[in-house]
N, C-alpha and C positions, 0 to 999 in steps of 0.2 A: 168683293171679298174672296169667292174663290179665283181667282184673277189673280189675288196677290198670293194665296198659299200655293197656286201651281207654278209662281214662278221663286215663291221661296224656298220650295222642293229642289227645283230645278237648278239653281245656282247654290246650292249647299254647300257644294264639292269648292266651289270660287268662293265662300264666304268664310267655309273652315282656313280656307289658304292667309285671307287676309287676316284672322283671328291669331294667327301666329306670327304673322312680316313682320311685327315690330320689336319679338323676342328675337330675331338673329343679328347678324353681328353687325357694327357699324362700321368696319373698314371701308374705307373707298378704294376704288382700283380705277384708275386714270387711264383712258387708251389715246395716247397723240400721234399712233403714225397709222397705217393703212391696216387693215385688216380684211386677209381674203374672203376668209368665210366666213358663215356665219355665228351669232354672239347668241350665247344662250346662258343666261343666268338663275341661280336662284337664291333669293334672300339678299345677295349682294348688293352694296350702294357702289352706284360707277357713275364714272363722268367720260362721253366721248366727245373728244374733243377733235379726231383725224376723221379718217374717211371709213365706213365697213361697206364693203363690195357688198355683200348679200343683205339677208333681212338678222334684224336682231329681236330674239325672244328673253323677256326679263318677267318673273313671277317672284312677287314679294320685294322688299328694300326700296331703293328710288334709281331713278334714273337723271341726268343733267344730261340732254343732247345738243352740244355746240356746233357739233361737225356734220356730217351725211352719213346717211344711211342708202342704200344706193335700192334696196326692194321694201319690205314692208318693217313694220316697228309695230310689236305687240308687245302690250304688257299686262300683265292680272296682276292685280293686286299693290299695284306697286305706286309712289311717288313720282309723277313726271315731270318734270321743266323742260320745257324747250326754250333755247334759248334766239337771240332774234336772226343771228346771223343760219344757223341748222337749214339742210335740207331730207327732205324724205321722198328718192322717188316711186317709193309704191303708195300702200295703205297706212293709216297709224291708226292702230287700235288698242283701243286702254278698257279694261272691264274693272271696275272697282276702282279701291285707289283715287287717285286723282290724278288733273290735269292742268298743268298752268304755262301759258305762253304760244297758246295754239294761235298761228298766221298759217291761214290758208295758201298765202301766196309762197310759201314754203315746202306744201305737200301737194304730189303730181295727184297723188290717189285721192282715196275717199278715207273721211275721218270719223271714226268710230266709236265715243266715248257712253258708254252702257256703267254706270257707278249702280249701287245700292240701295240709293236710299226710294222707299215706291212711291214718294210724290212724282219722279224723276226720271222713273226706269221704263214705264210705258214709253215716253219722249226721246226717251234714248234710242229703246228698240225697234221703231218706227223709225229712225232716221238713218238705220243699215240694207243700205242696197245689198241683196242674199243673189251675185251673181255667183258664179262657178268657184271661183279663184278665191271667194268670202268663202266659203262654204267646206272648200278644201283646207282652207287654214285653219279656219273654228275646228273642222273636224282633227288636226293636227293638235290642237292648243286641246282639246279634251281627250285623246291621248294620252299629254303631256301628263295633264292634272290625274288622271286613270292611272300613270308610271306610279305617280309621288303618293297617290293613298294607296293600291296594291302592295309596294314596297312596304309602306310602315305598316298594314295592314298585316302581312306574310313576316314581320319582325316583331309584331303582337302575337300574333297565334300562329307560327311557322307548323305546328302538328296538324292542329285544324287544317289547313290546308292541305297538308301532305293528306292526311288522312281523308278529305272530300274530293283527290287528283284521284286517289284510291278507289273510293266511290263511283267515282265518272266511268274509269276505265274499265273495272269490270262488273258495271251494269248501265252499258251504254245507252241501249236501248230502252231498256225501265227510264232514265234519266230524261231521255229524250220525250219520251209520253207523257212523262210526269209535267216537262216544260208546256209542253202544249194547253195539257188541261190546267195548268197553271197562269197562262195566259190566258187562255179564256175565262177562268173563272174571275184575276184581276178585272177585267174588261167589265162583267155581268158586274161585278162587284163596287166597280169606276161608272158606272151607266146610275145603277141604284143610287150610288153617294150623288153623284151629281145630280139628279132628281130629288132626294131629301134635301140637296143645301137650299132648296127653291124654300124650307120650310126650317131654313138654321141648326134639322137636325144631324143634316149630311156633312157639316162641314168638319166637325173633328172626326167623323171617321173618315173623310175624303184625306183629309189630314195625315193620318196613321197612316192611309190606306198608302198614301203616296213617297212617306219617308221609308215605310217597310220596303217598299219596289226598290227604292232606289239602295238601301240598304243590303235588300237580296241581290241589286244586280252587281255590288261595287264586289260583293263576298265570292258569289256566281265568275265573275271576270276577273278575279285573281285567280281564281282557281284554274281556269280555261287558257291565261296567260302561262300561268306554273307549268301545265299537262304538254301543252301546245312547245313550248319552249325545250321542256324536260325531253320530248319525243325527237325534234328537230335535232340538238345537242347528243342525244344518244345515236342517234341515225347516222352521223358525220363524226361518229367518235372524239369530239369535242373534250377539252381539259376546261373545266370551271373552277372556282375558287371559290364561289359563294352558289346559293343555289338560289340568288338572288338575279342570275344570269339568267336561272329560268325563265323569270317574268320578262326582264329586258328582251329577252328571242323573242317572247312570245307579244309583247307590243310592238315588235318589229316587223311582226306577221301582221298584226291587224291594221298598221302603216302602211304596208305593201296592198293589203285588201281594199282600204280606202280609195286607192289611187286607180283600180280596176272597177272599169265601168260594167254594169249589168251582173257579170257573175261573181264580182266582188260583193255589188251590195247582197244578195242572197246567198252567199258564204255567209256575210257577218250578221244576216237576220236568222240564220239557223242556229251561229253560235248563240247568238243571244237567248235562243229558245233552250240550248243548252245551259247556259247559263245563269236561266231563271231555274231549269229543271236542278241545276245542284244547289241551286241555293234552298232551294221550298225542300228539296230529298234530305241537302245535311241536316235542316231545323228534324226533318219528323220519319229521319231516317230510322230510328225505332219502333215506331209507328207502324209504317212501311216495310219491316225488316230488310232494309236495304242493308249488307253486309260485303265490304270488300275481301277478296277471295282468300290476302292472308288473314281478316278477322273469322272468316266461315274456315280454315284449317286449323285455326288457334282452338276455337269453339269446340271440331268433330271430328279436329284431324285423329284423337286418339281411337274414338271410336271405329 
């Protein structure tokens, strides 16, 4: 039991995706000749029927693949066919969704189909070899899904955000301790639940415990994409049109961080420490009186 709530937590972000692929739109968009790079879609129904040199990423709508794909083929959420003639010569990875028409003797790589349902999903995730090049791409593909709910997340409560980039920056430091002892107390708090679930009574606060986290970190990691990007864009005197560019930079930072071995991964375990620290400060920021420097002038500036 807690086995499946840790990983229904976990795949929330890929579950929300599939909750909506079947509201967008049913256009098909046909590719018959070459295609240098690579194909990235979303919600789209397509059919390749030529060659795409690179890897193709599709999330949400379906997929027909006739033709080759010349590196890897991942898709979340989406409808697959393959068809008999198709080649793939990287990876083909499906999470969700479905899958129909798989011939091994088709794909060079390793094939990777992880769906939903928990009779199914233990057997899935034991059957992905976690070498280097797996591990770079997932970490790419949750990224992607980070872009798409940050976006609509910062197009729901654009002020909230402003107003916790606020936060961050002028009380860095408080933010920063706040993460830490926020991490450990999740941790003491994760240890506890897991020992109660031994007795059925830990399992819905392991529950709580684990959607709040993930809830904190999605709010935490908008905000640190927005701040991150907003500072990059102002440093290089940068024109935007949307302040939607911000988050875009600021995933594009954590892309570059991914790909950096040793000091990359502890850049991105610091942000995250930040990132718990503004998610826990904006809930109990009055609490805390955490106060950004134009609300502490609004408040005393008269005085």
């Amino acid at each position: 039991m807690i086995k499946r709530i840790s990983i229904l937590s976990i795949f929330l972000l890929l579950m929300s995706v599939s909750g909506f692929s079947d509201q967008i739109e049913e256009k098909v968009k046909i590719f018959n000749k070459v295609v240098e790079n690579n194909l990235v879609f979303f919600g789209k129904n397509i059919v390749v029927n030529g060659n795409v040199e690179k890897s193709l990423i599709k999330i949400g709508g379906s997929l027909k693949l006739n033709g080759s794909v010349n590196k890897d083929v991942v898709c979340i959420s989406s409808k697959v066919e393959l068809g008999s003639n198709c080649t793939i010569g990287g990876d083909l990875i499906v999470i969700g969704g479905s899958l129909k028409g798989k011939n091994k003797n088709n794909i060079k790589g390793d094939i990777h189909n992880i769906n939903f349902s928990f009779k199914k999903i233990d057997t899935s995730l034991t059957n992905i070899n976690f070498n280097s090049k797996t591990i770079n791409l997932l970490k790419t593909l949750f990224l992607i899904l980070s872009l798409i709910v940050s976006l609509i997340l910062f197009g729901i409560t654009p002020i909230k955000i402003k107003k916790a980039e606020e936060l961050l920056c002028d009380n860095f430091l408080r933010i920063g301790s706040l993460g830490i002892l926020s991490v450990l107390s999740f941790v003491i708090l994760f240890l506890i639940s897991v020992v109660l679930s031994f007795m059925y009574i830990g399992i819905p606060i392991l529950m709580i415990l684990l959607i709040l986290l993930i809830c904190i970190l999605i709010f935490g990691r908008t905000v640190m994409y927005y701040s991150i990007g907003q500072k990059i864009i102002s440093k290089f005197n940068l024109s935007v049109f949307s302040p939607a560019a911000y988050i875009l930079t600021g995933v594009g930072v954590y892309l570059i961080l991914n790909y950096i071995p040793v000091a990359g991964f502890i850049i991105l375990k610091v942000l995250t420490i930040f990132e718990i620290g503004i998610g826990v400060g904006f809930i109990f920021r009055k609490k805390l009186n955490l106060k950004s420097l134009s609300e502490f002038v609004a408040e005393y500036g008269n005085e």
